[in-house]
C-alpha positions in Angstrom: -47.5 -34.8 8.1 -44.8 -32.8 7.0 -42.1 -30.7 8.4 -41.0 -27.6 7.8 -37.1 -27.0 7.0 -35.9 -24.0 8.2 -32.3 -24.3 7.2 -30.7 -24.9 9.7 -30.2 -28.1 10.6 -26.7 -29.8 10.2 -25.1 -26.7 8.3 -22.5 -24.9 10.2 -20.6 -21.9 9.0 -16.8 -21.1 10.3 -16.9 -17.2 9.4 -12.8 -16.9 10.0 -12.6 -19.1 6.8 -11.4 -16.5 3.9 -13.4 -16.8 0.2 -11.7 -16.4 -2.5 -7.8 -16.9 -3.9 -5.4 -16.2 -1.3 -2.2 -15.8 -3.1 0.4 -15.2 0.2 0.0 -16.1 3.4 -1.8 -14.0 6.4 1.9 -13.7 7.8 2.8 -11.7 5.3 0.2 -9.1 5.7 -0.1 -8.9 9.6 2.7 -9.0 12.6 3.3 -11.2 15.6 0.0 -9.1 17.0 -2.4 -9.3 14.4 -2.0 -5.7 13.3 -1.3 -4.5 9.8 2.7 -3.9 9.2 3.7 -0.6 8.6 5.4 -1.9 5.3 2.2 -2.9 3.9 -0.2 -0.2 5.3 2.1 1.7 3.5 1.8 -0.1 0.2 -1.9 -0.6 0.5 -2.4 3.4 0.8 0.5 4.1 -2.0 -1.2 1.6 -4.7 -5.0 3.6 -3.9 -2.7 6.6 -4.3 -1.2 5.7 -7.2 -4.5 4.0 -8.8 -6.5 7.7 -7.4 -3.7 9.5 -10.1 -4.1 7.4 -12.7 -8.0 7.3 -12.9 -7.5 11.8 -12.5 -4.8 11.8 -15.3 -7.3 9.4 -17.3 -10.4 11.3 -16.7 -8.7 15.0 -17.0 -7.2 13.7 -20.2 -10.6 12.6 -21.7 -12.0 16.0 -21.1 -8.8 18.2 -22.4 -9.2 15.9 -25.9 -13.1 16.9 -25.8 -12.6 20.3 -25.2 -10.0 20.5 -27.9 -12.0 18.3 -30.4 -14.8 20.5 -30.2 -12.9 24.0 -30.1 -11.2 22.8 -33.4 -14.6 22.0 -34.7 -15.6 25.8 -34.4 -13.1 27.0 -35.7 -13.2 25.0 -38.7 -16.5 26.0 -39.2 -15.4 29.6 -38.8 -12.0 29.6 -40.6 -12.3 27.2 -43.8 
């Protein structure tokens, strides 16, 4: 006869285990409490700020040099 596995058996799973590279310590990010410092709340929402400008300066860019290619590429046909 033979058994079904389901999976289950002898595999446990901690889910507070963190995957991944943890460069600093989880004191460093949260207080005596557990909560989120100010300090870094602060950083965390100035970096998606700061990356949120950069990806709007990058896209707006891109679109003023396609507008302007293709304005100068009238008016060459135009003009000369």
């Amino acid at each position: 006869m033979c058994a079904e596995h389901t999976g289950e058996e002898g595999y446990e799973y901690e889910s507070g285990v963190k995957v991944g590279p943890s460069y600093y310590s989880d004191e460093m990010y949260y207080d005596e409490d557990g909560q989120l410092t100010w300090f870094n709340a602060g950083v965390r929402v100035g970096v998606g700020i700061g990356l949120g400008m950069c990806l709007g300066i990058g896209i707006g860019v891109g679109l003023l040099m396609r507008s302007y290619q293709a304005t100068t590429r009238n008016f060459r046909r135009r003009f000369f």
